[in-house]
C-alpha positions in Angstrom: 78.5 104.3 96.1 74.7 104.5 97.2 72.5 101.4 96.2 69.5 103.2 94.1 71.9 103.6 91.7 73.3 100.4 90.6 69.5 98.4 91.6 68.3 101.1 89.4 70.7 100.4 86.5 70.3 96.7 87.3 66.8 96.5 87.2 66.4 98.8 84.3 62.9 100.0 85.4 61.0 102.0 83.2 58.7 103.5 86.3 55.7 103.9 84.6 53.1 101.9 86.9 51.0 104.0 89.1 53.5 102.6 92.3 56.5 104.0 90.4 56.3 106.7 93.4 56.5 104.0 95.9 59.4 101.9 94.0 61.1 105.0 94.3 60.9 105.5 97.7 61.9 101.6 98.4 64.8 102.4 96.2 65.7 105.6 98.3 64.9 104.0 101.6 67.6 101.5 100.9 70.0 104.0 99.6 69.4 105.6 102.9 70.0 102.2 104.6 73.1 101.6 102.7 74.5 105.2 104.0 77.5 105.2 106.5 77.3 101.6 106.5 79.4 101.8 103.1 82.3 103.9 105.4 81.2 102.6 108.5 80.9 99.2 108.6 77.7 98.5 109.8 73.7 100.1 109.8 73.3 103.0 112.2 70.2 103.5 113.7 66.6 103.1 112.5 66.1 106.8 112.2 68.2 106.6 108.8 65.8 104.3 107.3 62.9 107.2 107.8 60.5 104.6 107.7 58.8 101.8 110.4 58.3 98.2 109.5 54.5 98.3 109.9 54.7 101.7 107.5 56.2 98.8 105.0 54.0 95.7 105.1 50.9 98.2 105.3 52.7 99.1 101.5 53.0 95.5 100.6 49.6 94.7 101.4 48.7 97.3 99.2 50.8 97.1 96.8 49.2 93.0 96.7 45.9 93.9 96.2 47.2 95.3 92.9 46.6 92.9 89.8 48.9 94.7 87.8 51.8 95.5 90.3 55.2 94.4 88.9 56.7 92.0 90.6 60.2 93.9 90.8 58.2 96.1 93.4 57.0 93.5 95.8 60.9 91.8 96.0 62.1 95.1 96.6 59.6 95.5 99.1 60.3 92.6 100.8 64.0 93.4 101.0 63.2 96.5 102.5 60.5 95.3 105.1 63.5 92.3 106.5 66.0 95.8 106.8 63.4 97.9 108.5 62.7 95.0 111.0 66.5 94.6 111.4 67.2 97.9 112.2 64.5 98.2 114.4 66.1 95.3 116.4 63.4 92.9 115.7 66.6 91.1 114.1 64.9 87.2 114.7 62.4 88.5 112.3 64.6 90.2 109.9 66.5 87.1 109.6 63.1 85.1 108.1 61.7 88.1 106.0 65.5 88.2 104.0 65.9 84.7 103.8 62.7 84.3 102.1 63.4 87.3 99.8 66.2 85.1 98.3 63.7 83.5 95.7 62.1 86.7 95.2 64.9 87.8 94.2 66.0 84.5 92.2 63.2 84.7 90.2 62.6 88.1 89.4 66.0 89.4 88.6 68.1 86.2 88.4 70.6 84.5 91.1 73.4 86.4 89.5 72.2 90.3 89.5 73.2 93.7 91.6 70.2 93.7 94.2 71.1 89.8 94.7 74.5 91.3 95.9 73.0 93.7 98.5 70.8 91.2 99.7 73.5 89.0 100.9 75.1 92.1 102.5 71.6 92.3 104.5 71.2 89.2 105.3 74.9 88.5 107.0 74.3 91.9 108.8 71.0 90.3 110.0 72.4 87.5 110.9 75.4 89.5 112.9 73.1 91.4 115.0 70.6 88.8 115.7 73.7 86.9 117.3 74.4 84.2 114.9 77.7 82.5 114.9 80.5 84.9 112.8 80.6 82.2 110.4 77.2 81.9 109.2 77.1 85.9 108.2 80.7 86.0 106.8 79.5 83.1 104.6 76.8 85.3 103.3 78.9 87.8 102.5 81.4 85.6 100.8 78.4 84.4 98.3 77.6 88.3 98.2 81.3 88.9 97.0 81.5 85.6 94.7 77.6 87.0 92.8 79.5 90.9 92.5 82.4 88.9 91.2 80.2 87.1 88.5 77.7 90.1 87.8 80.7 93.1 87.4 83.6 91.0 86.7 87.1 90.1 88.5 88.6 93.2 87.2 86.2 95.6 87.1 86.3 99.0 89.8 82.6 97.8 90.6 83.7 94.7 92.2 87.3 95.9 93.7 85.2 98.7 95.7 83.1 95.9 96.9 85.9 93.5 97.9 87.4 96.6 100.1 84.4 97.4 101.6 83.2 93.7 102.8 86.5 93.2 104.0 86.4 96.3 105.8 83.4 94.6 107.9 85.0 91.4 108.2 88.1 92.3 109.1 87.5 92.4 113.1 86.2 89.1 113.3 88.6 87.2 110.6 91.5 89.5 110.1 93.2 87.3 107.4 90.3 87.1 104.9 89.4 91.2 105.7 92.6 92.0 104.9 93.0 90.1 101.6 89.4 91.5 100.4 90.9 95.1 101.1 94.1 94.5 99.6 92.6 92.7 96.5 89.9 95.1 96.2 92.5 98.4 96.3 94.7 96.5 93.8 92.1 96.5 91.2 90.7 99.7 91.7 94.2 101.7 91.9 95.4 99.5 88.4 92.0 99.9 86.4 92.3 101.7 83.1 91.1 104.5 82.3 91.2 105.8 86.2 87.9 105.3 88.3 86.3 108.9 90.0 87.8 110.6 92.3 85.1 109.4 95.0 86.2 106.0 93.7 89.8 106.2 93.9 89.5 108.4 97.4 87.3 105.4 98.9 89.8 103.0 98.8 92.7 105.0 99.8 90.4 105.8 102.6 90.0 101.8 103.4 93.5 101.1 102.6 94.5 103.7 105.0 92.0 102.0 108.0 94.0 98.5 107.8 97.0 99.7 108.0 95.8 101.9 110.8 94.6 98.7 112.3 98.5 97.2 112.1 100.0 100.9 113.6 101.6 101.8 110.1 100.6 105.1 110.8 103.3 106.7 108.2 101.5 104.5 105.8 98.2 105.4 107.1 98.9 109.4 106.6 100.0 109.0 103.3 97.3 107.3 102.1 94.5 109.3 103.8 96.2 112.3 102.5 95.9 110.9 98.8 92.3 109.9 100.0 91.6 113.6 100.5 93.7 115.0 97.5 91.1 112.9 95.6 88.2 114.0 97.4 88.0 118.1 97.3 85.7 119.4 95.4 83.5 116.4 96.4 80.5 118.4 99.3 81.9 118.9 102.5 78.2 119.2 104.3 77.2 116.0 103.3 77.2 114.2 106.9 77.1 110.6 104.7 79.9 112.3 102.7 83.7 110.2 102.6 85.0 113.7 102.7 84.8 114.7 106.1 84.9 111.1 107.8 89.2 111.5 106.2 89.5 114.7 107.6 88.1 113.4 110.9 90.6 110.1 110.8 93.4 112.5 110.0 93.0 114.6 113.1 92.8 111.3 115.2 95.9 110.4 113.6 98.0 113.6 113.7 97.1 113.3 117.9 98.4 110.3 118.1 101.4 110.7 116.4 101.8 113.5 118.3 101.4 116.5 115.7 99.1 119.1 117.4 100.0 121.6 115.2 98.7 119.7 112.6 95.8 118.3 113.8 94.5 121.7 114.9 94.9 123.1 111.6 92.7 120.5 110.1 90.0 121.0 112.7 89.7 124.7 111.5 89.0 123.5 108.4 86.3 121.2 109.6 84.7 123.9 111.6 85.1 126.8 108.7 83.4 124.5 106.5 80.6 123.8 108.9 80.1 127.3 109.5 77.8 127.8 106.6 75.2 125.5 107.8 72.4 126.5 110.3 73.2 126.5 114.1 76.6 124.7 113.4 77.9 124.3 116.5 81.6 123.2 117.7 81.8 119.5 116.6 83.4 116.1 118.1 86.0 115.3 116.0 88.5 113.1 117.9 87.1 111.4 121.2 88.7 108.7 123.6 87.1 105.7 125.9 87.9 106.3 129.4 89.7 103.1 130.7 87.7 101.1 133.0 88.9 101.7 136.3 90.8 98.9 138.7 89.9 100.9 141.5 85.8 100.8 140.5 84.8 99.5 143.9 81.8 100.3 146.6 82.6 99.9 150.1 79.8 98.3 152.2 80.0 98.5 156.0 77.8 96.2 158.1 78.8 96.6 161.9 82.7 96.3 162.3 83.0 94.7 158.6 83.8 96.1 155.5 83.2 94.4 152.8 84.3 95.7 149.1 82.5 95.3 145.5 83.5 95.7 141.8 81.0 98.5 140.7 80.2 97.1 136.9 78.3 100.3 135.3 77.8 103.8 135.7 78.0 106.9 133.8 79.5 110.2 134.3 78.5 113.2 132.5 80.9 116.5 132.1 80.5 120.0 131.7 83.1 121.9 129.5 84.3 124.9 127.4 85.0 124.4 123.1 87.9 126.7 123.1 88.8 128.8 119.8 91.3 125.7 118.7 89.4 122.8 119.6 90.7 122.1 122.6 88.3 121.1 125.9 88.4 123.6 128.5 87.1 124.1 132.2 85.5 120.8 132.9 83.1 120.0 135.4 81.3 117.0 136.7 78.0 117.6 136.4 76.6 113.9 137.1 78.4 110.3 138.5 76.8 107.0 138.4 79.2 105.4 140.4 82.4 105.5 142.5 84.8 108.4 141.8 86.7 106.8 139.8 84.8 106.9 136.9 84.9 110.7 137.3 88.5 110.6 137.3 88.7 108.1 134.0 85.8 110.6 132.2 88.2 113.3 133.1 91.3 112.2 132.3 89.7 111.0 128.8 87.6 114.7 128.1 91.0 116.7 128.2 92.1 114.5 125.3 89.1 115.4 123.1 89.6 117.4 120.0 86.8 119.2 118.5 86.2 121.6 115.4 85.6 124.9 117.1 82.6 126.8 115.8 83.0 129.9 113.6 81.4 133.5 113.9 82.2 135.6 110.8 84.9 133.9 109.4 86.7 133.5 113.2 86.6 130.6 115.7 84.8 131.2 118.9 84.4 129.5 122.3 81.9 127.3 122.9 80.7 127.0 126.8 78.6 124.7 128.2 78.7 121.5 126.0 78.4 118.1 127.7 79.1 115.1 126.9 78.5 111.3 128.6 80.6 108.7 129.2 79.2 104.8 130.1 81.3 102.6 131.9 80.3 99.2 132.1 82.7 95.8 133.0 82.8 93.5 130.4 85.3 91.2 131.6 
């Protein structure tokens, strides 16, 4: 499910050139890149990369004072250098660093191979966040799907997991297409022969489970998320990139809104007993509401005998409360508002619906005082 395995495998690289350190750091980097964007939908933040843009082209330059560098290294390179720069929201020159990596790519490992695939992936995210128009990245990722189609084959697991997770990020912005990628994709991996790993089959009953979540078949959505996470035990728990946790966090959200505290409660002290073997775990967000905007968001201005009134567009308000020993939030406080007070009253209203997993003390869940949290308001409309 990471990408420095199948670019690896793809590439077939024996490692052996003094930079074999270096090509497996690129590898890694994008492996870390690839992380929670695989479940997510989309890169997280540039910390996850662990490495700047500059750190890259100093690398590459490097790397092209070297006669005998392969040239497998420099692509790769170049692939990562457009990520960093994306991530780093220098997206305008993300966009040219990846689309010039194309013939890199073309030449040294073929238009039809595994790292051709990611690329594409990169490139449309690149595109998405430097603001291009939703067709020009979906089209990338179409090519993406039709190369993974050619290099793995229609009905391999390799290609359905990829079908259900670019339709997973295309879904919001063409619903039709999304949900025929995550539909096709869970078709072929649920009928492939002999059965895919666990991780495998628990990855699409997770993204199975998030479209019909999107349509309000919750029934459906429970029973596939609890097949997702039959699949899954065993697999590590304290993996933050893990699939494992990221179900049992969608399955609280969902017992809440079905209305099944009992249920969702119990689930959360799993999450938090889990957590309790790492170092300073604390009591974890595990379900968490946006406040609604407020109608009422107005600032009064007076100017002699004339009032005159204002839609307030931003603030933020940030609360005080207790982690009680089931998860529940607990004597709340205001301890900061940005604006008028009703944006205290939305961030209020919105904390008392928040479910964490409490934090354990020898084997028993505790209380947790004093945890904040921030809420931004901010008019869109």
């Amino acid at each position: 499910m990471r990408l420095a395995a199948p670019i690896i495998a793809a590439l077939g690289l024996a490692l052996l050139h003094p930079a074999a350190a270096d090509a497996q750091d690129v590898l890694d980097q994008l492996a870390n890149a690839m992380k929670g964007r695989v479940y997510q939908g989309e890169l997280r933040d540039p910390e996850r990369l662990r490495i700047s843009a500059d750190e890259v082209e100093r690398r590459m330059r490097r790397l092209a004072e070297d006669p005998d560098r392969p040239p497998e290294y420099f692509a790769l390179y170049n692939h990562l250098y457009g990520v960093a720069l994306m991530m780093e929201g220098r997206g305008e020159e993300g966009v040219d660093v990846l689309s010039k990596t194309f013939d890199l790519y073309r030449s040294t490992f073929g238009a039809t191979s595994m790292p051709m695939v990611y690329l594409y992936m990169d490139y449309g995210d690149a595109l998405r966040r430097r603001g291009s128009p939703s067709s020009t990245w979906l089209m990338a990722w179409r090519k993406g799907v039709d190369v993974a189609r050619k290099f793995h084959g229609s009905k391999s697991v390799e290609y359905g997991m990829f079908l259900v997770q670019v339709g997973d990020k295309a879904i919001f912005h063409y619903q039709d297409e999304g949900d025929k990628f995550i539909r096709d994709g869970y078709k072929i991996v649920m009928a492939a022969e002999p059965k895919p790993d666990p991780l495998i089959l628990g990855g699409a009953e997770f993204f199975m489970a998030k479209l019909e979540m999107g349509y309000n078949r919750r029934d459906k959505a429970l029973a596939l998320l609890q097949q997702s996470l039959q699949h899954l035990q065993g697999t590590p728990a304290d993996d933050p990139d893990g699939l494992l946790p990221i179900v049992r966090g969608f399955m609280v959200g969902l017992y809440e809104e079905m209305g099944n505290d009992e249920a969702a409660t119990a689930m959360l002290m799993v999450i938090g007993e889990e957590a309790s073997g790492q170092q300073d775990a604390m009591a974890q967000p595990v379900y968490q509401i946006a406040p609604e905007f407020p109608e009422r968001a107005v600032r009064a201005t007076q100017t002699g005998t004339k009032i005159s009134r204002e839609l307030v567009s931003t603030g933020a308000v940030v609360v005080e409360f207790t982690v009680d020993e089931g998860g529940y939030t607990t004597d709340h406080r205001i301890i900061r508002a940005d604006g008028p007070k009703a944006f205290a009253d939305e961030s209020l209203k919105a904390i008392r619906k928040f479910r964490y997993a409490p934090r354990f003390v020898d084997g028993v869940p505790v209380a947790t005082p004093g945890v904040r949290y921030m809420f931004r308001f901010k008019f869109d409309g």
